[in-house]
Every structure is written in C-alpha cells, then in structure tokens.
N, C-alpha and C positions, 0 to 999 in steps of 0.2 A: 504494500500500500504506500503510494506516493505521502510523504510528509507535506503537510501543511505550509502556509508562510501566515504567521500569526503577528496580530496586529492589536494595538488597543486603541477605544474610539472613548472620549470624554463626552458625555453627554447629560440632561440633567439629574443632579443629584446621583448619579452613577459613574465608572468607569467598566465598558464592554470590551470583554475578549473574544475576538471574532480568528476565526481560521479561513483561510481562501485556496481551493485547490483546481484545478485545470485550467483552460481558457477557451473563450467564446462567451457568447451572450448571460449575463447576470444570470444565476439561482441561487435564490436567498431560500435556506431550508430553517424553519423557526420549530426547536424542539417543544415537549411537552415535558410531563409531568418534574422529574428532579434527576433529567440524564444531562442536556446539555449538549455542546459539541461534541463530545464524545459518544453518542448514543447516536448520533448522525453520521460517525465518519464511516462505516463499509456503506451506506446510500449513496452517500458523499464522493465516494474516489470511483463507485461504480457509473457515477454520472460525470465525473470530470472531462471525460475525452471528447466530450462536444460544448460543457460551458463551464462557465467562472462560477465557482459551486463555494457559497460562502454559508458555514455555520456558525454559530455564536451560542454564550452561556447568557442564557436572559440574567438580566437585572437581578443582583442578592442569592445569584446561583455559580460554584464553582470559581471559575476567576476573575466573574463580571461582580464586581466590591459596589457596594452601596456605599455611600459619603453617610448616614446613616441608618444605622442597620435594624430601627425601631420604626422607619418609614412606610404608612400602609402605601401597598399595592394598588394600582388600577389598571383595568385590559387599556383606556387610553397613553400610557404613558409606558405601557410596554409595545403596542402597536407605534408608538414615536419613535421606541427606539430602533425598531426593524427602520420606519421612514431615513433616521439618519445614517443606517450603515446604505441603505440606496444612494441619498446622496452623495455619499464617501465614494462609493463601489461603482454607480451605475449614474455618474449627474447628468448623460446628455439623453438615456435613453431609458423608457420604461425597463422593469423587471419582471421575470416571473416570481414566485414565490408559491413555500409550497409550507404547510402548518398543521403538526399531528397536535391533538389533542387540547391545553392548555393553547399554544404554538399555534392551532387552527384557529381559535379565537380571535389571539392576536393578529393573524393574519388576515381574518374576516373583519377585524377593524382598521385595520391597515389600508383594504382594499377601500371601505367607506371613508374615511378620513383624506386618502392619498390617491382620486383612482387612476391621478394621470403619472403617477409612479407605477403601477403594476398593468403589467400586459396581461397575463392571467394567478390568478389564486387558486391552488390546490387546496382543500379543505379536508383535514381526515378527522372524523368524530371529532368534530368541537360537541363540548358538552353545552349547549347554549339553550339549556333546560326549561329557560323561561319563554322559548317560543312553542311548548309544548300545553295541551289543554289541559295538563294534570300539573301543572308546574308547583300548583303549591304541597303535593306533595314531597318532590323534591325541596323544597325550601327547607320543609320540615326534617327531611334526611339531613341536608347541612347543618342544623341549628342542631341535630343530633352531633353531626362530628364534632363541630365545634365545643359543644359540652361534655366530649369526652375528651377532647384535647387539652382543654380548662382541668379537668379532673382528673384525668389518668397518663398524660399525655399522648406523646404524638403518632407511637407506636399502636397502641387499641385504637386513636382516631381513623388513621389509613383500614384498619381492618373492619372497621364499621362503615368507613366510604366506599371502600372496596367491594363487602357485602351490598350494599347498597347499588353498586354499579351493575352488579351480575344478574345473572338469568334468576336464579333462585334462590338468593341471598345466603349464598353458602357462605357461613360463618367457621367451616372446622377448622381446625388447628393447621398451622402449615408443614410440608413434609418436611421431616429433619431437615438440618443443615447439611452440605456435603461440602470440601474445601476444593476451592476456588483457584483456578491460574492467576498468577501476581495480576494481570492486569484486570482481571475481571473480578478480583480482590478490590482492587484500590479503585474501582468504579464504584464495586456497593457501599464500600466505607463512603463512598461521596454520593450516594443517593441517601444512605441514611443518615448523613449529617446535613443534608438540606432536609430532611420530612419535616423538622418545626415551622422553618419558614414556609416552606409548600402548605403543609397543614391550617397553620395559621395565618395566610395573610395571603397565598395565592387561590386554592379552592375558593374562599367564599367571597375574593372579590374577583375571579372569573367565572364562578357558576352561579353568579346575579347578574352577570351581565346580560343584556337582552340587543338583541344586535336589532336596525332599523330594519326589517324587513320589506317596506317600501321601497325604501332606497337601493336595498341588494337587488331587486327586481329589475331596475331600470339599470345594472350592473350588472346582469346576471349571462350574460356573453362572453365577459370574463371571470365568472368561477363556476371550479369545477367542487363541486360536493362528494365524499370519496367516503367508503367506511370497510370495513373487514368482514372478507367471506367470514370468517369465525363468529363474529358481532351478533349477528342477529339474534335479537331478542334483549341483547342487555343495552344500558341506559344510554351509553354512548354513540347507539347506532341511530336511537330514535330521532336527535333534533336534525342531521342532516339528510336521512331520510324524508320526516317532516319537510326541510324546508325546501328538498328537490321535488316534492310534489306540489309544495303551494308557488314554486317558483317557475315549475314545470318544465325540468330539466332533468338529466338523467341525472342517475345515480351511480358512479361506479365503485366497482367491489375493488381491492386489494389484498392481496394475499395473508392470511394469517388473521388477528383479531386485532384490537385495541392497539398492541405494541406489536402490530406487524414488522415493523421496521426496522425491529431488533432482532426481530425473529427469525424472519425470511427476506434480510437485507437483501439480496440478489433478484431474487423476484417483486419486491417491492419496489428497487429501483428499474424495473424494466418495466412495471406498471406504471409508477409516476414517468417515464417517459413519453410512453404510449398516449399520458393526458396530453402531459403538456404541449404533443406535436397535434393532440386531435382538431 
C-alpha cells in the first residue's frame, strides 16, 4: 500500500490531519463512527490510481486536536470542515465526496451548505433518524445512551446504541477477546479511547440532526444514497432508504453491512467507483 503524504489544515477551533494519496480528480472520503483515516486507507489506495483520494480524522478524533476539548459538536461545523480541506485540495474545481455513517451526514450537509463544491455525494447509512415517521422513538433510544453514558459510562453506552441499531436488539455478551496484529492492536486502542467523545458529544449531536429534505431534492442529481447488502432491517439502512424513495432515486447496495468498508474494503471500493462514474 502506497504511503500517504500527510498534511495539517488549521481550521476553526481545530487542527485537521488529512492524508492525500494518488492523482487525478478530488475524492474527499469522510469516515464514521471512531476509525478515522485509518479505517479508510485499503478504500483509499484501492481508488488512488484514477484520483486524488484524500482522508482525514474528523474534528476531537485521533490526530485532528480540538483547541478545546470540552467543545460540543455540530454536523455544521464538521460538514465546514470537509468545505475547507476542498478549498485546500480542490479550489478551482468541484469534488466528489463520499461519507459512511456519522461521515454520510457530514457529507449530506456539506452537499446543502457547499453544493457548488461537490460534483457528487456518496451517502452510506447516515443515520438521519429524524427524517423517519417513528423518529421519536429513536430520540428516546438516545436519551437512553446518553443516560447510560452519565451513569455507567461509555463502554455499556455503545452497547445499548449498538443494540439499538440492530435487527433484534441483540444485547449478548460479546465473543471473547482474541489478540490482535500490532497494527490492528493500536487501531482498537484508538477507537476505544475516542468512545467518550463519540458517545458523548458526536451521537447525539448527529442523530438530531435532520437534514433539509427540500432542499436535497432540488440536489438530488448529485447524491447518491448507498446502504449494505447486510443492512437490511437495522436502523441505519432505514433513513437512506426513506429518503431514496421520497426523493425518488435509486438506492444502491454495497457490499457487507454498516462497516462494509472495513470489511470488504476491495469490493466496496469497486462499488463506490461504479457510483461515482454512474
């Protein structure tokens, strides 16, 4: 796998650590949940050989430092900061961009805020629950995490959101531990020292967010809505579903589930090319 050329970008109340690999036309790939650049790079290097394939650690995650690190979160000020690495990256010509999960949000306000920056938006399960008819259920599931984050911490929280996201709210135990190769070591030691921040301050200001679905409409020639052959049935597959039918646009599958990407990097980078040439 070709190495990276890494870069930091100052932006507000942050400093961004972005990675840039191949060349040709912009792809800005905006992670989810608490991977980061690095849960991007086999997508990443498998798309380099036709464009300038740029990842980054959102905001308060991995090597992107918050200037304060008690600062709540919001999907617009992380959708800003995808806008300035475009500007950095891409100033004379639109971008694609492509956004799993947490990352799809972002990238679906990106597209509303910026749209004469993006030539197309890749969307994979954003959880944007509020555009769903049962939405205040979910509220109620987060106002769950949330008070188990407060009282038990951050570890039972994920495993009550996580219940929460699945088909059948399977709550069992998880299978033992098994020991890890160093680098897939020092990934999970760094997803589980982002879960407080994740827990605490990106869930519940991106699963409030409710995107303009007006305005996605008269946009909707440039995004694409994307979710996982696996998906079906759990929570994350429902609002891009939803909204490829109230927008009346396909729907495309991508291999694997929720964290296809990590799963079936190979075939998920040969599915997100397939979008972004359609």
């Amino acid at each position: 796998m070709t190495e990276p050329t890494v870069g930091t970008l100052r932006v507000n109340g942050a400093t961004l650590h972005y990675e840039v690999r191949g060349r040709g036309p912009l792809l800005l790939l905006i992670p989810g949940g608490t991977g980061g650049a690095a849960s991007l790079a086999a997508v990443a290097a498998d798309l380099a050989d036709a464009s300038t394939v740029v990842t980054y650690d959102p905001r308060g995650m991995g090597g992107s430092t918050l200037d304060d690190p008690e600062t709540e979160q919001s999907v617009a000020e992380h959708a800003e900061d995808a806008a300035r690495l475009l500007d950095l990256l891409s100033p004379d010509a639109p971008a694609r961009v492509f956004g799993s999960s947490s990352g799809a949000i972002a990238a679906l306000h990106l597209l509303l805020a910026h749209p004469e920056r993006v030539q197309c938006a890749v969307v994979h399960e954003p959880p944007v629950v509020e555009v769903l008819p049962d939405a205040a259920a979910h509220r109620a599931l987060l106002a769950r995490v949330q008070e188990t984050f407060r009282e038990r911490g951050p570890m039972p929280a994920m495993a009550v959101f996580a219940a929460g996201l699945s088909k059948d709210g399977d709550t069992a135990d998880p299978a033992p531990a098994t020991e890890l190769p160093p680098q897939a070591a020092a990934r999970a030691e760094q997803t589980l020292g982002a879960l407080p921040y994740f827990v605490g301050r990106i869930v519940p200001a991106f699963m409030s967010y409710a995107p303009d679905v007006t305005r996605l409409a008269t946009l909707s020639d440039r995004l694409v809505l994307a979710c996982g052959e696996e998906s079906r049935g759990e929570l994350p597959y429902r609002p891009a579903a939803f909204l490829a039918e109230r927008l009346g646009t396909e729907l495309r599958h991508f291999p694997g589930g929720h964290t296809g990407l990590t799963t079936h990097p190979a075939a998920f980078a040969e599915r997100l090319r397939e979008a972004l040439h359609a």
